[in-house]
N, C-alpha and C positions, 0 to 999 in steps of 0.2 A: 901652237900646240900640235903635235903630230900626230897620225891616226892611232898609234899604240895607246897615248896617252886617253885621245876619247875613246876609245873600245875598252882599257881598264874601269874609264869611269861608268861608261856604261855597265860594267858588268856588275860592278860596286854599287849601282845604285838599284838595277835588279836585286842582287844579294839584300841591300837594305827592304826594298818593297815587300820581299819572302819574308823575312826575317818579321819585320813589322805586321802582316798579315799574319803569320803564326799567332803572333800574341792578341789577335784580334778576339773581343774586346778588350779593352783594359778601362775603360770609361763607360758611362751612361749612353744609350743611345734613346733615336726617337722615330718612329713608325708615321709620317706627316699621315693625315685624312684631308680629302681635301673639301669638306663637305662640314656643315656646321653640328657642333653634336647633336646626338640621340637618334640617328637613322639609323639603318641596319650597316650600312661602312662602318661607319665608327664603332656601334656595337661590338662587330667584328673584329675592327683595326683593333680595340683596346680587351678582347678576350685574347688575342694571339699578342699583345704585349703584355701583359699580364703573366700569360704562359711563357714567354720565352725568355723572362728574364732568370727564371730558376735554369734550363740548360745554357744561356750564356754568360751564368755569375755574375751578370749587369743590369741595372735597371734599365725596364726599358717603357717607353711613356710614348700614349698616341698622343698628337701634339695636332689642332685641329686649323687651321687653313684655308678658311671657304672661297670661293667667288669664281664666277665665271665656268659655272656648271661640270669643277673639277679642276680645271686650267691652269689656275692660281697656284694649288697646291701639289699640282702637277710638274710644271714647268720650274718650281722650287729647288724639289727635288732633282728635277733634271741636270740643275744646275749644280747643287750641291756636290763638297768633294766627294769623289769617289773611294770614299775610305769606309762605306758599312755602316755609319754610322748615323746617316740619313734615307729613311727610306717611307715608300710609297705603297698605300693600300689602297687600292682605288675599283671602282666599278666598271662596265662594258663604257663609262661615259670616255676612256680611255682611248680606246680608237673612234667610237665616233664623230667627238668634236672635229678631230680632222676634216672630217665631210660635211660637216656638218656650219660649222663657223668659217666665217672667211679670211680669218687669218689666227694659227695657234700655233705659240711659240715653241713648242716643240714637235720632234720627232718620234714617233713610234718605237722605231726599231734601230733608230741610229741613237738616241740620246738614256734611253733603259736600257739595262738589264733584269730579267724577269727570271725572280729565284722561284716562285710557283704562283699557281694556282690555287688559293686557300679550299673557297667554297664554292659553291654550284648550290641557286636556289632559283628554280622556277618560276614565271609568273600562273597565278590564275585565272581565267576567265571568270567574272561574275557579273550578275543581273538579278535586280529587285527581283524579290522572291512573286509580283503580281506578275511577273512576266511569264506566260503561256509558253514555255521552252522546256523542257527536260532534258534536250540532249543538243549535240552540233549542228546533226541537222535539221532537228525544229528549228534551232538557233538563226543559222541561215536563212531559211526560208522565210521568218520572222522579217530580218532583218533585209532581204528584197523585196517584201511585200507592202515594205516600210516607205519605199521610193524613196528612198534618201532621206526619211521624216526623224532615222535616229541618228543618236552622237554617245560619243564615247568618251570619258572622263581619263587625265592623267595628269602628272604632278608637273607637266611644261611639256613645251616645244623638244623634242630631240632625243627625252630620257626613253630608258627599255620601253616602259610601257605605252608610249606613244608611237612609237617603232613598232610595235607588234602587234597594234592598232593599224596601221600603215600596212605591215603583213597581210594581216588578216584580209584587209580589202582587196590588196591586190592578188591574193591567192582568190579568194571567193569572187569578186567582182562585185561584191557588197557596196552600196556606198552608203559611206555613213558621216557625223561631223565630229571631227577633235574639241574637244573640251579642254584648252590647258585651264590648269588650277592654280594658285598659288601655293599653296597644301591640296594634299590630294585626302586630306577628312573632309574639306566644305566636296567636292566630288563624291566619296561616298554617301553625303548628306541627302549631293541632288539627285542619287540614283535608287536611295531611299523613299524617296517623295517622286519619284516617277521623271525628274525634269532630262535627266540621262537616262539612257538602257544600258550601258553594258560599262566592262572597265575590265584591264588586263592588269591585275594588281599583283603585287607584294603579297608574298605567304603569311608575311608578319602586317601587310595593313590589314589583311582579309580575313583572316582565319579566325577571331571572337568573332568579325559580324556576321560570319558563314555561321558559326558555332552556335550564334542567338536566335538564328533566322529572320535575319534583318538584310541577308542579300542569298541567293544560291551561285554557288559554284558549280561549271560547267565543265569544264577543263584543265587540265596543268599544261605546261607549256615545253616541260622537260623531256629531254630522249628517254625517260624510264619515270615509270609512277613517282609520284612525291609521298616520302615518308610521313607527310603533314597530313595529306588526302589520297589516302591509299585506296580507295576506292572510285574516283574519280579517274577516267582515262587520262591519256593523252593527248594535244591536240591528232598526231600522226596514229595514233590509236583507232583518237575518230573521224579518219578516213582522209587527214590532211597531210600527205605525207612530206617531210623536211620541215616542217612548222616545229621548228626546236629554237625557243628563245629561252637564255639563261641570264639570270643575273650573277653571275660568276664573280669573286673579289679575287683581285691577287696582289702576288707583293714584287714589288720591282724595287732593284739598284738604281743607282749614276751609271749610264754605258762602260764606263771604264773599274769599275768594281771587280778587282782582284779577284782570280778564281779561287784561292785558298779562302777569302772571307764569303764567296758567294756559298761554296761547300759549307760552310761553316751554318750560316745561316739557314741552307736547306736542310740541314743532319737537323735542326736546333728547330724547322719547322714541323717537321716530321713526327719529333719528339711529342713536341704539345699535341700533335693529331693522333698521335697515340695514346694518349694519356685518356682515362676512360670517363672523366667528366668532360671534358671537350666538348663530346659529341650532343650530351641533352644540354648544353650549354646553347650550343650554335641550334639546336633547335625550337629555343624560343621564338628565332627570328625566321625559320624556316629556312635555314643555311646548314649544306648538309659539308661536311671535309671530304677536301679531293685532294688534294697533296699532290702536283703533278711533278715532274722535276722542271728546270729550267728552260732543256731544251723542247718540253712537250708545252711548256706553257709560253713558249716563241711563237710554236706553229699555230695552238690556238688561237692565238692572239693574231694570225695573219689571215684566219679564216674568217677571225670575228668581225677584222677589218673589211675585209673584203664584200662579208656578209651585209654590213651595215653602208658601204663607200655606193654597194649597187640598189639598195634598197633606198638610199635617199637620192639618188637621181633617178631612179623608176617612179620614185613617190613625188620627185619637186620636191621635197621637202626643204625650207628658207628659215633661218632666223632672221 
């Protein structure tokens, strides 16, 4: 076969690749979770599939994937063709595991493509409502006065809020002890009955037992107040400054996902964030839409990494 002969076929198979991604979809697709239902991912994974099957004339189904604190359903997709038709909704547990685990079979930024950034939900700081703190810096000074006698509840080893439990000590110099939980409800239990002090939770774990006064809220954890508790600061409001942890979802490709279906996919995410029930939708769970494009949810994604790669070797932090 001479070089004319492979340069036509190349080009012919280009042509076919265009040609095929134009008519992308023409089948059902599936948005993987990789987390077992009823969390706020999946929430999320299956409001934006739901949405997007009216702009892509295709059904499209979150399809759910658990094990290995994301990995499973992660590495799926990784592997998965690169035709659009598999894809990934996943949490900050995304880059962490990297640093986190000592061995995860994929790659960040070689093995995805990241068509956005869906949502942005901050964590809250909360503590039994017996607890003598109204503010950050009560808070603190509580919590050194404590000698190390308090701990902090989270849903395991490695997730956001155990990470920003980790933050927190190491900005303050607070010490205090991790609580992982199996569920993070027997956690809010123990910090109901005094057995924990504090917990960096979920909009959507915390916000009825804020709402009942069965725990107070102290802070949000977001670069800008939370639509949820809009009168509660921020942590860098009160006086912590870069203390920004998000629980951000986003939706990634296969690395090699065609830029006509990547396009394709962002116009189509866009769509549903515009759509004006969207928004009190995602705010059951305390998920606000961010719609980022692909190339902004790249570089988030290498800040978040980085963010999280130096915070678990400043903290030791081990599975």
């Amino acid at each position: 076969m001479n070089r004319r002969t492979l340069l036509g076929g190349a080009v012919a198979a280009a042509g076919a690749r265009k040609a095929w991604a134009q008519d992308f979809p023409d089948r059902p697709m599936r948005l993987v979770v990789p987390y077992a239902p009823g969390g706020v991912v999946d929430y999320v994974g299956r409001v934006f599939a739901q949405g997007l099957s009216e702009p892509l004339k295709q059904s499209v189904v979150a399809e759910n994937r658990p094990g290995a604190g994301g990995v499973v359903g992660a590495d799926f997709v990784a592997k998965s063709a690169p035709d659009g038709y598999t894809q990934l909704v996943i949490d900050p547990a995304l880059v962490i595991n990297p640093s986190l685990q000592a061995r995860v079979p994929y790659d960040v930024f070689r093995d995805f493509r990241p068509i956005s950034i869906l949502t942005s939900s901050p964590l809250v700081l909360v503590v039994p409502p017996e607890l003598p703190a109204r503010d950050i810096e009560g808070f603190i000074a509580l919590v050194k006065a404590s000698r190390a006698r308090f701990s902090y509840a989270s849903a395991g080893v490695g997730t956001t809020p155990h990470l920003a439990g980790e933050m927190f000590s190491l900005r303050t110099g607070c010490e205090a002890t991790h609580v992982p939980y199996r569920g993070i409800a027997a956690g809010y239990a123990d910090m109901m009955t005094g057995q924990v002090q504090f917990c960096f939770s979920s909009i959507a774990g915390a916000r009825g037992l804020v709402a009942d006064g069965k725990l107070r809220a102290l802070a949000t954890t977001g670069a800008r107040r939370s639509a949820v508790f809009p009168n509660l600061p921020t942590m860098q409001e009160a006086g912590m400054e870069g203390f920004v942890v998000d629980l951000w979802l986003s939706l990634l490709a296969p690395a090699a996902t065609p830029d006509a279906v990547a396009a394709k996919m962002h116009a189509a995410v866009m769509s549903v964030i515009a759509k004006p029930e969207t928004g009190p939708s995602l705010d059951r769970v305390g998920a606000e839409v961010r719609g980022t494009t692909g190339t902004e949810a790249t570089a988030a994604l290498r800040v978040e990494y980085e963010t999280w790669r130096k915070l678990i070797a400043d903290a030791k932090i081990t599975v």
